[in-house]
DOPAZA-172603 format. One record per residue: residue number from 1; x, y, z of N, C-alpha, C in turn. Coordinates in nm, 3 decimals, padded with zeros to 5 digits. Example, Ala and Ser with C-alpha at 12.3 -4.5 7.8 and 13.67 -1.06 7.14 Angstrom:
! DOPAZA-172603
<node i="1" n_x="01.319" n_y="-00.569" n_z="00.780" ca_x="01.230" ca_y="-00.450" ca_z="00.780" c_x="01.320" c_y="-00.330" c_z="00.780"/>
<node i="2" n_x="01.285" n_y="-00.225" n_z="00.708" ca_x="01.367" ca_y="-00.106" ca_z="00.714" c_x="01.290" c_y="00.003" c_z="00.787"/>
This chain:
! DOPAZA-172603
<node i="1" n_x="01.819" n_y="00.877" n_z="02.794" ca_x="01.828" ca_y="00.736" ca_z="02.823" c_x="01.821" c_y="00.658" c_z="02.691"/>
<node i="2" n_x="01.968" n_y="00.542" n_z="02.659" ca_x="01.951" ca_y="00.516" ca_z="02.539" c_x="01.827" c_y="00.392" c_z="02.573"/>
<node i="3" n_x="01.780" n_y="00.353" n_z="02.417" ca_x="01.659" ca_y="00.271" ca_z="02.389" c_x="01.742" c_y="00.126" c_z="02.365"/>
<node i="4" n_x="01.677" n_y="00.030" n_z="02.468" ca_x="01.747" ca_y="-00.112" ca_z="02.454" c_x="01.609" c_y="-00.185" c_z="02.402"/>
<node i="5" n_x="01.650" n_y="-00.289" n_z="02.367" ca_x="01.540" ca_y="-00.409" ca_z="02.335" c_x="01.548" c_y="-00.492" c_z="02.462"/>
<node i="6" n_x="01.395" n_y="-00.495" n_z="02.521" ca_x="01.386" ca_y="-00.590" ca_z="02.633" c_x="01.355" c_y="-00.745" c_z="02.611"/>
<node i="7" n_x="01.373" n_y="-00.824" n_z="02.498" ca_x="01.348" ca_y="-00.910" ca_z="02.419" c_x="01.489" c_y="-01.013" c_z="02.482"/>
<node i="8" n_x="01.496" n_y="-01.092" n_z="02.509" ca_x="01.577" ca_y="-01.216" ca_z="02.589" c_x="01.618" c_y="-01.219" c_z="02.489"/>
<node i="9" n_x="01.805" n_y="-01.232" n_z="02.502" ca_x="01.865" ca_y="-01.256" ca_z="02.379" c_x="01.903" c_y="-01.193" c_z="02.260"/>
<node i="10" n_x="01.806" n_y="-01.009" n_z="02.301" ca_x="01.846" ca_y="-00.950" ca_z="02.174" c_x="01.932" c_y="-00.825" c_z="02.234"/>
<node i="11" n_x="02.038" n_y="-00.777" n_z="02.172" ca_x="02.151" ca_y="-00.697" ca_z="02.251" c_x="02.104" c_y="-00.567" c_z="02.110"/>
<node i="12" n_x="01.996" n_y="-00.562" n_z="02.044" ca_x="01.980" ca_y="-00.435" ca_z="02.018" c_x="01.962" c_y="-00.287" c_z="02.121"/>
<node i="13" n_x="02.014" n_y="-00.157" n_z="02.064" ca_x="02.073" ca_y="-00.096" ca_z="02.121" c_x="02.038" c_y="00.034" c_z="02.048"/>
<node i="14" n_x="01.966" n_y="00.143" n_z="02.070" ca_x="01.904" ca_y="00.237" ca_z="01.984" c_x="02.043" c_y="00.331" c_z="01.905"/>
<node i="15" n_x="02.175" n_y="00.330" n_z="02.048" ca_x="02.255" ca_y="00.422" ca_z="01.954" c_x="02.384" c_y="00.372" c_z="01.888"/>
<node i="16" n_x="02.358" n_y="00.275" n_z="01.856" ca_x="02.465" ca_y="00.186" ca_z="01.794" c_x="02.351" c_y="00.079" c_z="01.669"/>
<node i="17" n_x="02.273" n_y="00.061" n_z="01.683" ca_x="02.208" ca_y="-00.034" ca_z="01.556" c_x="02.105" c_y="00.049" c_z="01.467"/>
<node i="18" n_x="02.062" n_y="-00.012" n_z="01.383" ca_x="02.024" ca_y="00.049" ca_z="01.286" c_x="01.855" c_y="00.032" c_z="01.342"/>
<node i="19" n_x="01.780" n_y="00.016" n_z="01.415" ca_x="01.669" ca_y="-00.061" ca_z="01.419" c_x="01.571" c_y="00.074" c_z="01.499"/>
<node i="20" n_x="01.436" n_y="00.042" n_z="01.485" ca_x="01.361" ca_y="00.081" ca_z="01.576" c_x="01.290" c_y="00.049" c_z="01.713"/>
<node i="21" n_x="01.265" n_y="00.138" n_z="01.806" ca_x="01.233" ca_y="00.111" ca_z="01.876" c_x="01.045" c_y="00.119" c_z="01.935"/>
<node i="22" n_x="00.963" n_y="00.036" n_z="01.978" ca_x="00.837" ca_y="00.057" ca_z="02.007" c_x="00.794" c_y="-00.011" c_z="02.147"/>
<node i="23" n_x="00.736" n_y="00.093" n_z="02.236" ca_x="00.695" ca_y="00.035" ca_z="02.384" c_x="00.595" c_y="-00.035" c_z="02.397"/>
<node i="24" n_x="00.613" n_y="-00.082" n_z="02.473" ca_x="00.502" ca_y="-00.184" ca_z="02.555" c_x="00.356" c_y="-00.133" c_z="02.509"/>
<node i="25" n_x="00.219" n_y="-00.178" n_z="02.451" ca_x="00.126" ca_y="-00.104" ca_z="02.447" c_x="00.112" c_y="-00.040" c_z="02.612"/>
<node i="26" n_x="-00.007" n_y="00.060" n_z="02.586" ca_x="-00.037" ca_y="00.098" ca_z="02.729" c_x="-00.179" c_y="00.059" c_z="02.746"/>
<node i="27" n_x="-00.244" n_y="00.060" n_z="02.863" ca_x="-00.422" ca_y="-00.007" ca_z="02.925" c_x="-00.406" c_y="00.132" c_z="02.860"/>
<node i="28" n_x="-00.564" n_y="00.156" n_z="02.764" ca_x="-00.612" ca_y="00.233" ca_z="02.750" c_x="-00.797" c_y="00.264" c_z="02.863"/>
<node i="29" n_x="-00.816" n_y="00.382" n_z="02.876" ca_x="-00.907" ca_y="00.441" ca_z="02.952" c_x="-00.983" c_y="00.517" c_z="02.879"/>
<node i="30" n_x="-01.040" n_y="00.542" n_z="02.786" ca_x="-01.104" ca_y="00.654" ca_z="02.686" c_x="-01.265" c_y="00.623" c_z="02.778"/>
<node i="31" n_x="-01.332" n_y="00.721" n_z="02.793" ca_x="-01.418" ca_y="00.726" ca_z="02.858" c_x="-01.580" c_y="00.671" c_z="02.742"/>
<node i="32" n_x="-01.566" n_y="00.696" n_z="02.684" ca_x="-01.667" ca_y="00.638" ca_z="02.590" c_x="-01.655" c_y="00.519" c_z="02.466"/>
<node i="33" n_x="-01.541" n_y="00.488" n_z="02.490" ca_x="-01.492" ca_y="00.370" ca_z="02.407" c_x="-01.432" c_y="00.277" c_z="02.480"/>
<node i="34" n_x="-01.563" n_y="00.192" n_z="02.528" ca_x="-01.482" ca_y="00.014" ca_z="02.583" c_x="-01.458" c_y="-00.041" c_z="02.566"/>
<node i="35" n_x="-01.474" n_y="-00.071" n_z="02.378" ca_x="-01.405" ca_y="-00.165" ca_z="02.326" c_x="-01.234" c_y="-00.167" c_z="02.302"/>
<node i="36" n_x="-01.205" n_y="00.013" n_z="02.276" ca_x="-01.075" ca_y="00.022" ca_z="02.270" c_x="-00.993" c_y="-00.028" c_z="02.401"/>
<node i="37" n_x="-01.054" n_y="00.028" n_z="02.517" ca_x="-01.025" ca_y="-00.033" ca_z="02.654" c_x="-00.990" c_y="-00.147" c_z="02.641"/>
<node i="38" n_x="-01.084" n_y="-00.278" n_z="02.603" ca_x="-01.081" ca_y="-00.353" ca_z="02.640" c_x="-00.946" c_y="-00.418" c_z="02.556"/>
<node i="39" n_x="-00.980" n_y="-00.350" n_z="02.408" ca_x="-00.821" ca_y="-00.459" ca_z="02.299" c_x="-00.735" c_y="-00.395" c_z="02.335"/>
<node i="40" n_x="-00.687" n_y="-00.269" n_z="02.412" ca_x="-00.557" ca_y="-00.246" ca_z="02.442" c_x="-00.550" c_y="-00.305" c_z="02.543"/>
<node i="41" n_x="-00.582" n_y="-00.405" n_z="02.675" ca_x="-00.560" ca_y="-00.427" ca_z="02.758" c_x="-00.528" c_y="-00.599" c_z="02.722"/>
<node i="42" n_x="-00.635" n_y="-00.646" n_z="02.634" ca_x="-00.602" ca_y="-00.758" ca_z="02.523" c_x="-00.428" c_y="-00.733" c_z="02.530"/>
<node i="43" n_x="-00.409" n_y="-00.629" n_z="02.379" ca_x="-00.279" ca_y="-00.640" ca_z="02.323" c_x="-00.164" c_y="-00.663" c_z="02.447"/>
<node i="44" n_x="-00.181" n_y="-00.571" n_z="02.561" ca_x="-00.051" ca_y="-00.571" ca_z="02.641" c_x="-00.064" c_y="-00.683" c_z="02.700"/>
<node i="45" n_x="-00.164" n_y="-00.789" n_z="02.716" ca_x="-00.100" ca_y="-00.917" ca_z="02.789" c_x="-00.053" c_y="-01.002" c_z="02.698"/>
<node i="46" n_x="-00.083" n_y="-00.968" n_z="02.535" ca_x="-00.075" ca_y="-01.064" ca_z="02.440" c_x="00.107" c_y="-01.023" c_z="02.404"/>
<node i="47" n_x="00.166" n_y="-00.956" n_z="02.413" ca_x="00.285" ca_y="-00.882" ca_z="02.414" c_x="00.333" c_y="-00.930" c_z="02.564"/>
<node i="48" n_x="00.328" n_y="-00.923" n_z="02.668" ca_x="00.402" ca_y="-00.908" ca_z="02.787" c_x="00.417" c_y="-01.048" c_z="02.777"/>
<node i="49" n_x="00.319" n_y="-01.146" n_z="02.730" ca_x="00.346" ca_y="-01.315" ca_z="02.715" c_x="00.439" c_y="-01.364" c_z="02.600"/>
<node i="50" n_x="00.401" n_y="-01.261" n_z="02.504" ca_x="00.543" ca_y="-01.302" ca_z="02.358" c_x="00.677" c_y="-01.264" c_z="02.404"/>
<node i="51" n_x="00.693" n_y="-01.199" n_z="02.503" ca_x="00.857" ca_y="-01.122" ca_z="02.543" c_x="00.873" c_y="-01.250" c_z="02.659"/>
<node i="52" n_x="00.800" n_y="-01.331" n_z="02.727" ca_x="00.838" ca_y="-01.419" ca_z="02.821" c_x="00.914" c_y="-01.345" c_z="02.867"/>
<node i="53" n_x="00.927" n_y="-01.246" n_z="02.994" ca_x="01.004" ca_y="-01.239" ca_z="03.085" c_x="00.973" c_y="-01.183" c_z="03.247"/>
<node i="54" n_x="01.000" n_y="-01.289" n_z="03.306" ca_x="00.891" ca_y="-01.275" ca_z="03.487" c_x="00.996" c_y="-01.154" c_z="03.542"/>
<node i="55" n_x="01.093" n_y="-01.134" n_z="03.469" ca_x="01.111" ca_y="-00.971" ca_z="03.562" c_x="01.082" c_y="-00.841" c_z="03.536"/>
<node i="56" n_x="00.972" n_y="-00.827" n_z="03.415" ca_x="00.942" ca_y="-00.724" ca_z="03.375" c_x="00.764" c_y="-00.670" c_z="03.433"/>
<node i="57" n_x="00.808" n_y="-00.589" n_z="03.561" ca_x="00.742" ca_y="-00.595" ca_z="03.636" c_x="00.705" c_y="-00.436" c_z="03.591"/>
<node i="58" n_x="00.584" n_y="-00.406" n_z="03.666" ca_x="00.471" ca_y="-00.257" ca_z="03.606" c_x="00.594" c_y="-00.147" c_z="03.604"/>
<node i="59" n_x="00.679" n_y="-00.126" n_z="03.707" ca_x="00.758" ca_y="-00.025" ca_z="03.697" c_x="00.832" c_y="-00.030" c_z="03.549"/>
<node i="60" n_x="00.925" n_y="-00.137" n_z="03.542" ca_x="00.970" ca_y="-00.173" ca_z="03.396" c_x="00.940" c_y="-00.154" c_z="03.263"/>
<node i="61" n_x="00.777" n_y="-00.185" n_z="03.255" ca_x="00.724" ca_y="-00.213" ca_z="03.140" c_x="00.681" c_y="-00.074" c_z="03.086"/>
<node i="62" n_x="00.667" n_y="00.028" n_z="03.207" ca_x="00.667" ca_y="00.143" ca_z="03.176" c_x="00.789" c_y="00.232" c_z="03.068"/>
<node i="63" n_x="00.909" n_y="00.193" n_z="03.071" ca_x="01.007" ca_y="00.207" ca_z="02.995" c_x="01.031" c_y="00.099" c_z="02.866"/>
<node i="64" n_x="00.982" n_y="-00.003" n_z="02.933" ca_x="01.053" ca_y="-00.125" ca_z="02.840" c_x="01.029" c_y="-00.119" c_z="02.675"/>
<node i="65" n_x="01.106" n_y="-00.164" n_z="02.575" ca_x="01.091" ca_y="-00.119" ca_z="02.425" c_x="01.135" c_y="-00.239" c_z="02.374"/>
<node i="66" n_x="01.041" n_y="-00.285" n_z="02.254" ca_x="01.073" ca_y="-00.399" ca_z="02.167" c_x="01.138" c_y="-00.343" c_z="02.032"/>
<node i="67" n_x="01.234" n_y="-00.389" n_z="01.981" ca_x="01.298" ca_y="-00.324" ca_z="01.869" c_x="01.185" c_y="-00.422" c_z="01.710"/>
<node i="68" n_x="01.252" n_y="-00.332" n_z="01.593" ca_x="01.201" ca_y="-00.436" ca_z="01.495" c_x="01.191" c_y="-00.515" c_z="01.440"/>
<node i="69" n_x="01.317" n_y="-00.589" n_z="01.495" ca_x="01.344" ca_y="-00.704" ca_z="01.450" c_x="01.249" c_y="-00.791" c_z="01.488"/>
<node i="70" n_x="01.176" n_y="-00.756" n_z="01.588" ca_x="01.124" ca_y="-00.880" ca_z="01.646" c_x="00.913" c_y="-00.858" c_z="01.563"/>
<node i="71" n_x="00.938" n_y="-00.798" n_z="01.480" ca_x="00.823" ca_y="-00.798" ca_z="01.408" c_x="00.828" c_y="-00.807" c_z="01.256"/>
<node i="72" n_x="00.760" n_y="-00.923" n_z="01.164" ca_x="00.753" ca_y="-00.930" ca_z="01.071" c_x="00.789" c_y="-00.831" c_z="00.928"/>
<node i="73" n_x="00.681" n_y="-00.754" n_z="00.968" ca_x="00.717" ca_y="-00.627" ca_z="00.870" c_x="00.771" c_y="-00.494" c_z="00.936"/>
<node i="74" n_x="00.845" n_y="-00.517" n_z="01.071" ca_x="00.945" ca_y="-00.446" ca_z="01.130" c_x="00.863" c_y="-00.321" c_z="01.186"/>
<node i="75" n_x="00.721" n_y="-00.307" n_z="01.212" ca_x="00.682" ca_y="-00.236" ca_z="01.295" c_x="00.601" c_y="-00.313" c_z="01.369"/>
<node i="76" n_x="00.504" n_y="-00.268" n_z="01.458" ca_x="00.352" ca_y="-00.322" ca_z="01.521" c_x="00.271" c_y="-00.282" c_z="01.405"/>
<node i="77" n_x="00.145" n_y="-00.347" n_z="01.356" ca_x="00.027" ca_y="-00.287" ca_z="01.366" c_x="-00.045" c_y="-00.199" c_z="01.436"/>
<node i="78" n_x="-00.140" n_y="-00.170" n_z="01.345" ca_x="-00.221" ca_y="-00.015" ca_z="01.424" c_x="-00.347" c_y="-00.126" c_z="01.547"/>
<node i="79" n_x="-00.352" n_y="-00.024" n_z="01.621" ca_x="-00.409" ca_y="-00.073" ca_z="01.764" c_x="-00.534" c_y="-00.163" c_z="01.719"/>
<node i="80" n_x="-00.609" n_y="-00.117" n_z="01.620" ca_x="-00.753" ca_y="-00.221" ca_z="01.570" c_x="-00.694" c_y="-00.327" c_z="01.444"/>
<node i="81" n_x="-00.609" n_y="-00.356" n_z="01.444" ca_x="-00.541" ca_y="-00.465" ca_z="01.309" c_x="-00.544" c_y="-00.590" c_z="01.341"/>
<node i="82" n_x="-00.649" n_y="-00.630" n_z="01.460" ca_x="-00.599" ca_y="-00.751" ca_z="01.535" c_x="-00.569" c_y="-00.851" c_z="01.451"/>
<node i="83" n_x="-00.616" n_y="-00.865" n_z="01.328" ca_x="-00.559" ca_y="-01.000" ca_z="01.283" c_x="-00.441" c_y="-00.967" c_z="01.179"/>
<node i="84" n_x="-00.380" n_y="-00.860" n_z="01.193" ca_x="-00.227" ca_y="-00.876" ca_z="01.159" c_x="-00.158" c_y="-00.968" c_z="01.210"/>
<node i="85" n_x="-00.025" n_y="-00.981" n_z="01.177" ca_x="00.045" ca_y="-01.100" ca_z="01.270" c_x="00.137" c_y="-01.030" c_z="01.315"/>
<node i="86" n_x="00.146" n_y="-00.906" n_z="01.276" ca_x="00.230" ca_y="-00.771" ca_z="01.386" c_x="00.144" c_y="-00.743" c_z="01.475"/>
<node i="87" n_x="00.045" n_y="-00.764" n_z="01.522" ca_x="-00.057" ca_y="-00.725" ca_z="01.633" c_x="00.008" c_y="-00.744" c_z="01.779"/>
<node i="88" n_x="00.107" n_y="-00.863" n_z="01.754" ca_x="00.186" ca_y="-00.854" ca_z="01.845" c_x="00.361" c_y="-00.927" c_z="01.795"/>
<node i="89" n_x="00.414" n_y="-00.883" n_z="01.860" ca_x="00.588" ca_y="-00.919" ca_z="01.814" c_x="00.586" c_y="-01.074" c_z="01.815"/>
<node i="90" n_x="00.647" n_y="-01.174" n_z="01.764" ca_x="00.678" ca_y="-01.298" ca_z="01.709" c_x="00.770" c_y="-01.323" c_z="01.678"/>
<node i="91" n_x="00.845" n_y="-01.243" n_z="01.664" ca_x="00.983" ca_y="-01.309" ca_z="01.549" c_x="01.149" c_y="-01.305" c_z="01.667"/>
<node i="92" n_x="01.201" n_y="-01.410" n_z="01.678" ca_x="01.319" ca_y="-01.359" ca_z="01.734" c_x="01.302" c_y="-01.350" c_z="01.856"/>
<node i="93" n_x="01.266" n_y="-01.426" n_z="01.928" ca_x="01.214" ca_y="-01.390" ca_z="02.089" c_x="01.262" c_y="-01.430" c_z="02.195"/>
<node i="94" n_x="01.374" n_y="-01.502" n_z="02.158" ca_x="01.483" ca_y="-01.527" ca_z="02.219" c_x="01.489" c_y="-01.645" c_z="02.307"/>
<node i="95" n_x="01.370" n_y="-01.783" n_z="02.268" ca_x="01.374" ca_y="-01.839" ca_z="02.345" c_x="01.409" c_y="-02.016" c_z="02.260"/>
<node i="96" n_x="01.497" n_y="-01.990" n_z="02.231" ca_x="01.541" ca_y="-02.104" ca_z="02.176" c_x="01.505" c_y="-02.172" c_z="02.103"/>
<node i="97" n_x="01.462" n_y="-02.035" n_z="01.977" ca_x="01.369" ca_y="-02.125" ca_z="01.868" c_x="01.487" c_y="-02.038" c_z="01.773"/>
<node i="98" n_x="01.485" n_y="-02.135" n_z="01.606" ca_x="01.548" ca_y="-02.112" ca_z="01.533" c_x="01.539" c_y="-01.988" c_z="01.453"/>
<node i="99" n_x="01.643" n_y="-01.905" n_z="01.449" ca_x="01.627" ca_y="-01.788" ca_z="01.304" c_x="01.541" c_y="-01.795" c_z="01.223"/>
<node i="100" n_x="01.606" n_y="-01.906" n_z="01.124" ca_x="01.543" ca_y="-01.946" ca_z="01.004" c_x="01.422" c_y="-01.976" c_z="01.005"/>
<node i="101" n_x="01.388" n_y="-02.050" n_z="01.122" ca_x="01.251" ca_y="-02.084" ca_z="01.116" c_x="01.166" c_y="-01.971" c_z="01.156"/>
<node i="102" n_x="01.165" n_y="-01.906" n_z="01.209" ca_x="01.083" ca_y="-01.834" ca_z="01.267" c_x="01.074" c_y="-01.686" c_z="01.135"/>
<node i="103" n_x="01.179" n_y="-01.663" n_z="01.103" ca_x="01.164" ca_y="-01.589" ca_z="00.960" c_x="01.075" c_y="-01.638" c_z="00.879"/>
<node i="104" n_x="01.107" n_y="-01.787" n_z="00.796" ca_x="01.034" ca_y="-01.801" ca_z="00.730" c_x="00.905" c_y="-01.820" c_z="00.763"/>
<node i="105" n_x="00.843" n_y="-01.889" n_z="00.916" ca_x="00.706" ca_y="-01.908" ca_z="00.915" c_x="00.625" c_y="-01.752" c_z="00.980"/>
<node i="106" n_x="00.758" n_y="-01.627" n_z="00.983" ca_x="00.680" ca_y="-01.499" ca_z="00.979" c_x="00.660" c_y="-01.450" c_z="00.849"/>
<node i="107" n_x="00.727" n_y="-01.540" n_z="00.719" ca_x="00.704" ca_y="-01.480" ca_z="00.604" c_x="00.559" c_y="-01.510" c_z="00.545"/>
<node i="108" n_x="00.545" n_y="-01.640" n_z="00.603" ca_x="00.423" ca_y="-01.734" ca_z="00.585" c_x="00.307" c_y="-01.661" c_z="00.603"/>
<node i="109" n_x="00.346" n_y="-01.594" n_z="00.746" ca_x="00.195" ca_y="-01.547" ca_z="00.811" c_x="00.138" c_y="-01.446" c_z="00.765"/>
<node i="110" n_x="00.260" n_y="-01.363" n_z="00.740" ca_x="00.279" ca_y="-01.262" ca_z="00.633" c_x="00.171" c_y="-01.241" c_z="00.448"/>
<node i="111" n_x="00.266" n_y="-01.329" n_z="00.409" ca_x="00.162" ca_y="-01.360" ca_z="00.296" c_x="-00.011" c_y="-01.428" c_z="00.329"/>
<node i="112" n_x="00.027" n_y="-01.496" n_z="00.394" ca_x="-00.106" ca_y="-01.578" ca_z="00.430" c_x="-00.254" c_y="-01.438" c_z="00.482"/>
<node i="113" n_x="-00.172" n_y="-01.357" n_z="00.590" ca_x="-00.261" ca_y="-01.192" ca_z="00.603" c_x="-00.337" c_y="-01.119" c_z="00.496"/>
<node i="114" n_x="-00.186" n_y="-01.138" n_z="00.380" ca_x="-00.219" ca_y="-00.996" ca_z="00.266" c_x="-00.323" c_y="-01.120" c_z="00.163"/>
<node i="115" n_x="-00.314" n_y="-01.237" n_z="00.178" ca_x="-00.416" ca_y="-01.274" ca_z="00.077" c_x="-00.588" c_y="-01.291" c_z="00.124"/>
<node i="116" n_x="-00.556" n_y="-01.300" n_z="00.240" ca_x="-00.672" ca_y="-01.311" ca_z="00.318" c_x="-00.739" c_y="-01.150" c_z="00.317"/>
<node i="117" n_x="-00.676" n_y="-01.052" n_z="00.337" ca_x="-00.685" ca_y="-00.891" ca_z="00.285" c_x="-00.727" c_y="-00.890" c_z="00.172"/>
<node i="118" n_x="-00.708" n_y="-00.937" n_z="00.053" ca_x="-00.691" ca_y="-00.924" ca_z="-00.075" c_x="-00.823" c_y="-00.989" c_z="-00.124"/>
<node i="119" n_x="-00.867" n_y="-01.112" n_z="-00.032" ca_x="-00.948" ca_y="-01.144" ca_z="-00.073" c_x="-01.131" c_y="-01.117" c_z="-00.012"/>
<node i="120" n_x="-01.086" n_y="-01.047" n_z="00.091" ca_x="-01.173" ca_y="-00.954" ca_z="00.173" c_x="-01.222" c_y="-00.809" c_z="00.035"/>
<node i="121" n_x="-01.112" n_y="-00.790" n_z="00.009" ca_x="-01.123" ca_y="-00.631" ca_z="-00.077" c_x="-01.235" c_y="-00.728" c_z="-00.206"/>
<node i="122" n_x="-01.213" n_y="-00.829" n_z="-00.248" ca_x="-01.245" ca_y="-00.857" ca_z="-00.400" c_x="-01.366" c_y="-00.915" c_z="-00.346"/>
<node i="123" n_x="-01.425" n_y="-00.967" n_z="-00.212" ca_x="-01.580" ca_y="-00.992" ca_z="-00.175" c_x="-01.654" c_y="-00.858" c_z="-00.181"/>
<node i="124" n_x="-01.615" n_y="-00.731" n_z="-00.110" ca_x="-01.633" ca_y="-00.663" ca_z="-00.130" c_x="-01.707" c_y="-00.569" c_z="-00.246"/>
<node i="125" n_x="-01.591" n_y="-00.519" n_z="-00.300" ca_x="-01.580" ca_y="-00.515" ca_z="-00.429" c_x="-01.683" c_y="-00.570" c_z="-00.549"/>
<node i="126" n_x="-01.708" n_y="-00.690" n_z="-00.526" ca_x="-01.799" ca_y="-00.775" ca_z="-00.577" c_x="-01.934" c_y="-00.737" c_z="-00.554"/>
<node i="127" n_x="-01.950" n_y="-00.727" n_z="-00.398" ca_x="-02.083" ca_y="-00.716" ca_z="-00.359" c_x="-02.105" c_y="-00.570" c_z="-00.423"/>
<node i="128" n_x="-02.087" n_y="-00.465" n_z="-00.421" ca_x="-02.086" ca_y="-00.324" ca_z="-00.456" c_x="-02.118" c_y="-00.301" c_z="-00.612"/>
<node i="129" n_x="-02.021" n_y="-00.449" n_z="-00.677" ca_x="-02.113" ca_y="-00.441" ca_z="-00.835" c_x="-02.232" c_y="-00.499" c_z="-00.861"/>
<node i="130" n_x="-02.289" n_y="-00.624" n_z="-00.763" ca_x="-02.420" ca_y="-00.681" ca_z="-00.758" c_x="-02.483" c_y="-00.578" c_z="-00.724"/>
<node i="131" n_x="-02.472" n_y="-00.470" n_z="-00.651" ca_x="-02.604" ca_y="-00.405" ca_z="-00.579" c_x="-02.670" c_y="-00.337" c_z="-00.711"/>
């Protein structure tokens, strides 16, 4: 079964484009970890609301795949990254917002992450030479 993008508006297509494909998170169940439970169940409503679409119903979403375009640095983040701005897809979402814009204010969020990272590492860092 080829891999489509379920993204309104995007006619990516796994065996004809150059792009990747990534599914729907899934509810996680780990028996001793509720917090993971709880942010994967977070992520998939925070995703099923960025794709806006009322026909992508439980059977669906079971298959359904977002390509990369529709993420900043062209994958997801890892499942605990919540404050990436790949944590969930943004870019390109097909609802009548501009290219351009939405590129550049994913470039924004983008930089705005890695300095906020950057400046996490150098508090750090810091504290470790006071001790």
């Amino acid at each position: 079964m080829p891999a489509f993008c379920c993204v309104i508006n995007c006619g990516n297509r796994g065996e004809r484009d150059n792009v990747k494909f990534y599914k729907i998170p899934k509810i996680l169940n780990f028996k001793h970890k509720e917090h993971i439970n709880k942010l994967s169940k977070v992520r998939r409503e925070k995703w099923i609301n960025a794709i806006k679409r009322e026909d992508l119903v439980e059977a669906k979403l079971k298959y359904a795949t977002v390509c990369s375009k529709h993420f900043i640095s062209g994958k997801p983040a890892d499942r605990e990254d919540v404050t990436h701005p790949d944590w969930v897809p943004h870019l390109n979402l097909g609802h009548g917002h501009k290219l351009a814009k939405e590129e550049s204010h994913g470039e924004a969020v983008l930089k705005r992450f890695q300095r906020a990272q950057k400046r996490a590492k150098l508090v750090k860092e810091t504290q470790v030479h006071k001790a």
